[in-house]
C-alpha beads as a LAMMPS data file, in Angstrom:
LAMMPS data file: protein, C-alpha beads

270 atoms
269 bonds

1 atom types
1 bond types

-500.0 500.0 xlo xhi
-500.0 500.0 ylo yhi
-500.0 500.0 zlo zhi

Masses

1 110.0

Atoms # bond

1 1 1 0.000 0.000 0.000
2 1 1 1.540 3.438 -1.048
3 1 1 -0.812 6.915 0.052
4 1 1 -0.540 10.155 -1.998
5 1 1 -1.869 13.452 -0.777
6 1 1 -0.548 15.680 -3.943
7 1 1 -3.025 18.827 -2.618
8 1 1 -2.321 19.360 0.821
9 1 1 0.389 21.668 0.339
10 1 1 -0.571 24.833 2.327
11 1 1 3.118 26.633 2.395
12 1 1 2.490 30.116 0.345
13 1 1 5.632 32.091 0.743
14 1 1 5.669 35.815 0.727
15 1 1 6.676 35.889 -3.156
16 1 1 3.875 33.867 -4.216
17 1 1 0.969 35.924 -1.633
18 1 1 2.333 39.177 -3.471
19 1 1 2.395 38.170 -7.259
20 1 1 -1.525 37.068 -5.961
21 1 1 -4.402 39.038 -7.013
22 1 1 -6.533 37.707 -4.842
23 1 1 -6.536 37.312 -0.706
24 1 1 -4.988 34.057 0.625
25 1 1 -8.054 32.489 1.184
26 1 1 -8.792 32.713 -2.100
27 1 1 -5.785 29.970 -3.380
28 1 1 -6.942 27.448 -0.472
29 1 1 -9.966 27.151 -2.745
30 1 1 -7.308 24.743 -4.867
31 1 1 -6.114 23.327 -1.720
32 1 1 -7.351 19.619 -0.863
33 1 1 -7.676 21.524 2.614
34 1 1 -6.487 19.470 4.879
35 1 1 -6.213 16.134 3.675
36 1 1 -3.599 15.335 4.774
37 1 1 -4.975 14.951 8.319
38 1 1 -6.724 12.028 7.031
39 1 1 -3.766 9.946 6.810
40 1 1 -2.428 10.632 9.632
41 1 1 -3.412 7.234 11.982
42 1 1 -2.189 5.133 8.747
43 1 1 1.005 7.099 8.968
44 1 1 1.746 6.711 12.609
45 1 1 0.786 2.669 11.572
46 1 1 3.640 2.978 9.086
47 1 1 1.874 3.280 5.761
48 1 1 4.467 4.688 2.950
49 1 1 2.805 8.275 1.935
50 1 1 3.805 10.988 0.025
51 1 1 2.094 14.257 0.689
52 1 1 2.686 17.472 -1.099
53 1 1 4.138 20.068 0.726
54 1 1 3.869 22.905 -2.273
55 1 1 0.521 24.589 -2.906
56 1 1 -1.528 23.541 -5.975
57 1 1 -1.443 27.537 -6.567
58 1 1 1.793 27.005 -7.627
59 1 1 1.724 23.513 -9.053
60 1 1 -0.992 20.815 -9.584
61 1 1 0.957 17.778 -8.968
62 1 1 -2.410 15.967 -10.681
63 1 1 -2.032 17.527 -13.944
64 1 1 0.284 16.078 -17.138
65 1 1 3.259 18.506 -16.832
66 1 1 2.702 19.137 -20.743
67 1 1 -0.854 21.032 -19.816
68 1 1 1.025 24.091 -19.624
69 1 1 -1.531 27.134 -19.920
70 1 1 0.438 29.751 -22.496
71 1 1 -1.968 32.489 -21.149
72 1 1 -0.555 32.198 -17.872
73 1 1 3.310 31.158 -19.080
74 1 1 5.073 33.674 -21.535
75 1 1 7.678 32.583 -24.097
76 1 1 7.493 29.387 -24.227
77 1 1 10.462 27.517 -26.143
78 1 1 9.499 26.288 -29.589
79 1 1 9.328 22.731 -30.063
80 1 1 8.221 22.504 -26.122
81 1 1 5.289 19.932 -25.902
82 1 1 2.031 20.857 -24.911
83 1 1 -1.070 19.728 -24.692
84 1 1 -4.705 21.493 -23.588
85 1 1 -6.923 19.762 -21.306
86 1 1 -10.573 21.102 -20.817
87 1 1 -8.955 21.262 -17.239
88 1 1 -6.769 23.724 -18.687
89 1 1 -9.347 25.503 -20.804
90 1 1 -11.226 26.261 -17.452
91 1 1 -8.213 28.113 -15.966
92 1 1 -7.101 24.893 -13.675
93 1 1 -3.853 23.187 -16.096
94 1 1 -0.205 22.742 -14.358
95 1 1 -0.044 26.262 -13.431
96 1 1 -3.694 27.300 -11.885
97 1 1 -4.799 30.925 -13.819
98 1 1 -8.165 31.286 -12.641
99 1 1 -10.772 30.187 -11.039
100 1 1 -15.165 30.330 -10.975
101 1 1 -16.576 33.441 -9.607
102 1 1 -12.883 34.634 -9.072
103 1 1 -11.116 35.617 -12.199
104 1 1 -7.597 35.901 -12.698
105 1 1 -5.616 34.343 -9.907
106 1 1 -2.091 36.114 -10.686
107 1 1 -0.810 40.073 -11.283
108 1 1 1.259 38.584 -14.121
109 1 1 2.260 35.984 -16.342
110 1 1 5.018 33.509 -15.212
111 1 1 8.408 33.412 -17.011
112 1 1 9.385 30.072 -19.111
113 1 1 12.409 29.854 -16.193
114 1 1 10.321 30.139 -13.414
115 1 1 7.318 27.212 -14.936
116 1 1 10.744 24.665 -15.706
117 1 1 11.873 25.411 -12.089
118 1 1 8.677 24.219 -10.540
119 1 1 8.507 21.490 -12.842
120 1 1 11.936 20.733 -11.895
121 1 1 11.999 20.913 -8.571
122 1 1 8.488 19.767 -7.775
123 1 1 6.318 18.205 -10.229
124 1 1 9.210 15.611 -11.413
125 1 1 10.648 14.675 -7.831
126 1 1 6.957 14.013 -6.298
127 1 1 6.373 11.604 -9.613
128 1 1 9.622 10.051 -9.347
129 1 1 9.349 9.207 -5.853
130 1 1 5.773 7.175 -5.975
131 1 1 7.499 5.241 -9.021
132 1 1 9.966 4.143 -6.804
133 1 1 8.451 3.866 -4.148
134 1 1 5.865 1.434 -6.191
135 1 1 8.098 -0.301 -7.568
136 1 1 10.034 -1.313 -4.577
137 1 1 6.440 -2.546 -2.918
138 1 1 5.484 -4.028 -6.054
139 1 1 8.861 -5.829 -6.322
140 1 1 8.920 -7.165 -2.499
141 1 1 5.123 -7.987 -2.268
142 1 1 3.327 -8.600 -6.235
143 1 1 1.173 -6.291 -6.377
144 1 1 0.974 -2.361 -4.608
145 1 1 -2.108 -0.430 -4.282
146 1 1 -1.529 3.751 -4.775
147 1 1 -3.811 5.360 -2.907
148 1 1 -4.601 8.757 -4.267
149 1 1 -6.555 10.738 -1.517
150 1 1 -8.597 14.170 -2.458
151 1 1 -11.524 16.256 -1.317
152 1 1 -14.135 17.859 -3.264
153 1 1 -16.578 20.268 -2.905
154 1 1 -20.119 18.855 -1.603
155 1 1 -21.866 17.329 -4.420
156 1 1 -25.664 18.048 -5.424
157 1 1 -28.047 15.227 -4.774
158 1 1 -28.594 12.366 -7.215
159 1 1 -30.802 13.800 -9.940
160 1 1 -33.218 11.018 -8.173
161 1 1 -33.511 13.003 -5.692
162 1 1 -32.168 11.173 -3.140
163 1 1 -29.241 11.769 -1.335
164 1 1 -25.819 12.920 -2.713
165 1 1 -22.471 11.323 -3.083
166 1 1 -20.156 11.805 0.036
167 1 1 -17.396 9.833 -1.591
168 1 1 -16.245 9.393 -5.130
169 1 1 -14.231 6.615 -6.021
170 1 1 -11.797 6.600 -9.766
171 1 1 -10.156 4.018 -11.734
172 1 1 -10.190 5.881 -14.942
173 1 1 -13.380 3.977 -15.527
174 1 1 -12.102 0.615 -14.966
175 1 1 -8.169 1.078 -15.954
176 1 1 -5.989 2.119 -13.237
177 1 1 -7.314 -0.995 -10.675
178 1 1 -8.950 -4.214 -9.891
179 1 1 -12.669 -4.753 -10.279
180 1 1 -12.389 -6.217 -6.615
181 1 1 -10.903 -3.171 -5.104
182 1 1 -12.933 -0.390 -6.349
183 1 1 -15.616 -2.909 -4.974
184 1 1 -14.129 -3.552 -1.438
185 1 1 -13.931 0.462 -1.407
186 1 1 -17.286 1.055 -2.005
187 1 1 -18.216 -1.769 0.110
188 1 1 -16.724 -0.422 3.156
189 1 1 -17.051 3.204 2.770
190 1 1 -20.895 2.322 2.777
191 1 1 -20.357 0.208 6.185
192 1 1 -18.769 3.450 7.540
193 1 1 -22.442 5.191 6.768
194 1 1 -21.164 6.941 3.565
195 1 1 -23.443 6.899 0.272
196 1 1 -19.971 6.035 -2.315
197 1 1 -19.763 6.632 -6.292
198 1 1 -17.464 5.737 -8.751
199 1 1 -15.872 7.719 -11.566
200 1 1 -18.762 10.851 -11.242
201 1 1 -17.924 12.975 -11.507
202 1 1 -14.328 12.556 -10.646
203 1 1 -13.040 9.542 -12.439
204 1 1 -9.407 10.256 -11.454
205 1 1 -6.821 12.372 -13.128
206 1 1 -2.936 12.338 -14.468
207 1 1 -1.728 10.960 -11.296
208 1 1 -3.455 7.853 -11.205
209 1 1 -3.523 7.213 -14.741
210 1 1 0.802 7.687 -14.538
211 1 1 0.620 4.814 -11.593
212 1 1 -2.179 2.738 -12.325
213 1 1 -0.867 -0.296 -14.382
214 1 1 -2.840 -3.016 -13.052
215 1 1 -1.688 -5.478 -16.000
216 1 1 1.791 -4.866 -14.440
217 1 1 0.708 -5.561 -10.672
218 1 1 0.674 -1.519 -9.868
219 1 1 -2.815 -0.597 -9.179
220 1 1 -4.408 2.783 -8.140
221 1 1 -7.321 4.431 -6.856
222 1 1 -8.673 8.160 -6.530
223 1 1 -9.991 9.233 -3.484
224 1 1 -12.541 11.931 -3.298
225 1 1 -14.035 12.910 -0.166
226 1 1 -16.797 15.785 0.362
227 1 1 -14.920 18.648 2.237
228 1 1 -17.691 19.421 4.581
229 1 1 -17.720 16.079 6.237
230 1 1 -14.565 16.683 8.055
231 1 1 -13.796 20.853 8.007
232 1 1 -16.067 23.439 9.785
233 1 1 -18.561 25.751 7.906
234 1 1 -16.458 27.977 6.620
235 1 1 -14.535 24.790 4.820
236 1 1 -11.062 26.651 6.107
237 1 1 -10.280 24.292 9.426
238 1 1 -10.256 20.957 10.855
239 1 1 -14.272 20.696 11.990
240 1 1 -15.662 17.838 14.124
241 1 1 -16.203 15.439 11.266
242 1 1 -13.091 14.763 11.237
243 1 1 -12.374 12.287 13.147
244 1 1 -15.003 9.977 11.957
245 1 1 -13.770 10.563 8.218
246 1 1 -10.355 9.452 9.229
247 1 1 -11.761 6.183 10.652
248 1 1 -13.505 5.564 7.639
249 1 1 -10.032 6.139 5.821
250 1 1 -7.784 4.515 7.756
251 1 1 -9.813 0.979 8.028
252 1 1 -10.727 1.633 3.841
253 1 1 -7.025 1.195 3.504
254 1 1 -6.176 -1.493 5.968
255 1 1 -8.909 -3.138 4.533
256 1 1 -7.527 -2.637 0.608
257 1 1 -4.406 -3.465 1.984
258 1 1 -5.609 -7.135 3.456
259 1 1 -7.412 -7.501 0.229
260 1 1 -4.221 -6.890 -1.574
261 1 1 -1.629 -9.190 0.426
262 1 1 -3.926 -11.756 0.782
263 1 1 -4.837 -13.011 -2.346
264 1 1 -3.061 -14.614 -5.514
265 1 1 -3.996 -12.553 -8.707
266 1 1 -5.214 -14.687 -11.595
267 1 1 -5.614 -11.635 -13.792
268 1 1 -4.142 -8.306 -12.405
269 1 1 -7.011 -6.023 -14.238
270 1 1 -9.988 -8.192 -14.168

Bonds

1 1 1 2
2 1 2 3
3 1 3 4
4 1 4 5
5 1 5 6
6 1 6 7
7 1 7 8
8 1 8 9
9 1 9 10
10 1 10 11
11 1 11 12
12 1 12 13
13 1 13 14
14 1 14 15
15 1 15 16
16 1 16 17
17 1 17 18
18 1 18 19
19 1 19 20
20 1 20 21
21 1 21 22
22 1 22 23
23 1 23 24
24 1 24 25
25 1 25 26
26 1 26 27
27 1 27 28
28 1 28 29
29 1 29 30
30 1 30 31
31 1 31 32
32 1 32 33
33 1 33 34
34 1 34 35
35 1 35 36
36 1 36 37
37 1 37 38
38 1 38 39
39 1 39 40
40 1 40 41
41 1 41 42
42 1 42 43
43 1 43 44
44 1 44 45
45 1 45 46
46 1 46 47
47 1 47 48
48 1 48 49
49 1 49 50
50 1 50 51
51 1 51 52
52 1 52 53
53 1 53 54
54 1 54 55
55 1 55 56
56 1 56 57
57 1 57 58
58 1 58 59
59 1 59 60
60 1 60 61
61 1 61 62
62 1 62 63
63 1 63 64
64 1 64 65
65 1 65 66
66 1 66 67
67 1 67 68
68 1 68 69
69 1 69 70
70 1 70 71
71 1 71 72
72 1 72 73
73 1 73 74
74 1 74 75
75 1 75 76
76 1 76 77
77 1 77 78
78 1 78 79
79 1 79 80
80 1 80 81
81 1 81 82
82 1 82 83
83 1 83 84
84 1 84 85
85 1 85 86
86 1 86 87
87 1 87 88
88 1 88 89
89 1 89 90
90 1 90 91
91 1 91 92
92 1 92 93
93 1 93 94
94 1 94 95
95 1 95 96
96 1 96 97
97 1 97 98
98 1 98 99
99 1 99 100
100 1 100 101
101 1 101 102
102 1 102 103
103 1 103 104
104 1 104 105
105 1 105 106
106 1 106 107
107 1 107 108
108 1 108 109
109 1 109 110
110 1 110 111
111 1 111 112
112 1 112 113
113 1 113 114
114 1 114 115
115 1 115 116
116 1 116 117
117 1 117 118
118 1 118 119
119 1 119 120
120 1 120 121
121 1 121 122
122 1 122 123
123 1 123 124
124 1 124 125
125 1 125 126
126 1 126 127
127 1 127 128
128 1 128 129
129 1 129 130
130 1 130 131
131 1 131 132
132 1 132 133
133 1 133 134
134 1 134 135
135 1 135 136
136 1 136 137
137 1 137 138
138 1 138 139
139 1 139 140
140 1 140 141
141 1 141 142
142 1 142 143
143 1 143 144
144 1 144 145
145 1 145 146
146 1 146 147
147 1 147 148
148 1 148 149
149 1 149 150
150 1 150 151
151 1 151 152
152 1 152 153
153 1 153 154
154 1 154 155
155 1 155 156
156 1 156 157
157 1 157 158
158 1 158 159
159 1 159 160
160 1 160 161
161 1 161 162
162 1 162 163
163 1 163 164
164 1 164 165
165 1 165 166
166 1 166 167
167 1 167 168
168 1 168 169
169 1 169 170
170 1 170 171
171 1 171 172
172 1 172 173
173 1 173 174
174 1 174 175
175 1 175 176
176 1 176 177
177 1 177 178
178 1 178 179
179 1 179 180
180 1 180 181
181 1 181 182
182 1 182 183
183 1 183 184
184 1 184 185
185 1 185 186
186 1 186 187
187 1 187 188
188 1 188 189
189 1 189 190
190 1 190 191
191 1 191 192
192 1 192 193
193 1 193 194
194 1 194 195
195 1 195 196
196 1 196 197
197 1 197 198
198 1 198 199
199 1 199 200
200 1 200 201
201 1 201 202
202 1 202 203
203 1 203 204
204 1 204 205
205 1 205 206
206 1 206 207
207 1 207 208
208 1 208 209
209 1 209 210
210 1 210 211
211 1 211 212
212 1 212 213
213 1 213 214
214 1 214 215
215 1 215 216
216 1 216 217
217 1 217 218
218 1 218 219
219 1 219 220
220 1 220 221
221 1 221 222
222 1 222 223
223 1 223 224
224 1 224 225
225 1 225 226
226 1 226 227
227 1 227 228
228 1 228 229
229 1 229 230
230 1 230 231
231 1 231 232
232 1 232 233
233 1 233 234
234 1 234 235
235 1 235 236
236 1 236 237
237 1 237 238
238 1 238 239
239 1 239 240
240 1 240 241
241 1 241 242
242 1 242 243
243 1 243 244
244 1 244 245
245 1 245 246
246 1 246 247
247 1 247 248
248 1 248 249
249 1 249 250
250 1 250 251
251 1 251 252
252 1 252 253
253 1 253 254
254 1 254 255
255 1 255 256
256 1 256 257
257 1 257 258
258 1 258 259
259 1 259 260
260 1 260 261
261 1 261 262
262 1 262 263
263 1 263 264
264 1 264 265
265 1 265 266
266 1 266 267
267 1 267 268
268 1 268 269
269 1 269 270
């Protein structure tokens, strides 16, 4: 079992809060806010995890490091790839330029040097280290499970009606993981009093579709949790959900993890 929290970074350094055009509060709006704190019993257990430490404002860790925005980056070498995500389109690529009811995010446009340097120094290293990381577990054990942990917004209700989605499940509809895991997730979150849905309307993004080989023993799963079941009203701090949340995590991945280690594969994707 390997954890990844790529949106809990929540270090904005003086440079960064005056190039802003907008209050701080505004960029944790990108922030997984506090995510990380859901891990945190599996950590002290000794789970592997690798949580972000640099903002999303800065970086998306979850976004192909090609989806460069060329509004928001100026002179961009020739010959450098790119591609355009609607992601992208909607102001949210590699380098976040705006945001709903918000606007423009930034006083300026970045420089080519500064976008490599983040790249560089962030975006590469964080990849890097859950390939090793994988492949080590993968090598020693069979098979290794990435968990990729997020929170969302609260959803609408079903359009029957009934209820809403407090958790969303993604395997790239099917292709980053077992069958039988996305179905022991569901199957416990559900236990923990949680209504669970898979792939809507967050099927999983670059990071998981980088890790997820399941026909190569490296599976991986998207996490997506509602944001008001474990902060306060103003979705800014820790609120009194949060401890039952992290229950619900911690035994979802104990539980994934005795799934994993206890069973023979006869077909890694099923």
């Amino acid at each position: 079992m390997l954890l990844s929290v790529p949106h809990a970074g929540r270090c904005y350094t003086p440079e960064i809060i005056a190039w802003a055009r907008v209050p701080e509060q505004t960029l944790w709006r990108l922030e997984d806010r506090y995510a990380d704190l859901l891990i945190e019993d599996l950590v002290a257990r000794g789970f592997p995890a690798l949580v972000a430490q640099v903002p999303r404002a800065v970086i998306d860790l979850n976004r192909d490091p090609r989806d460069i925005d060329v509004k928001l980056v100026g002179a961009v070498p020739r010959g450098q790839p790119l591609i355009q995500s609607v992601k992208q389109r909607g102001g949210l690529g590699l380098f976040p330029r705006s945001l709903p009811r918000c606007g423009d995010l930034w006083r300026g446009v970045i420089s080519w040097e500064e976008a490599h340097s983040r790249i560089t120094l962030a975006h590469e290293p964080y990849h890097a280290t859950l390939e090793q990381e994988a492949e080590l577990l993968r090598h020693s054990h069979g098979e290794v499970l990435l968990v990729d942990v997020h929170s969302m917004p609260p959803l609408p209700p079903f359009a029957s009606g009934l209820s809403r989605a407090d958790v969303v499940i993604g395997d790239r509809f099917g292709t980053s993981a077992s069958r039988t895991l996305v179905e022991l997730a569901c199957s416990v979150i559900a236990a923990h009093g949680y209504v669970a849905a898979l792939n809507h309307p967050y099927p999983g993004s670059y990071l998981i579709e980088r890790h997820g080989k399941p026909e190569s023993g490296r599976h991986a799963l998207q996490i997506e949790i509602s944001r008001d079941l474990y902060l306060d009203d103003q979705m800014e701090s820790p609120g009194p959900g949060l401890g039952r949340v992290r229950t619900m995590v911690t035994q979802l991945v104990e539980e994934l993890g005795r799934e994993l280690g206890g069973r023979h594969w006869s077909e890694a994707a099923e």
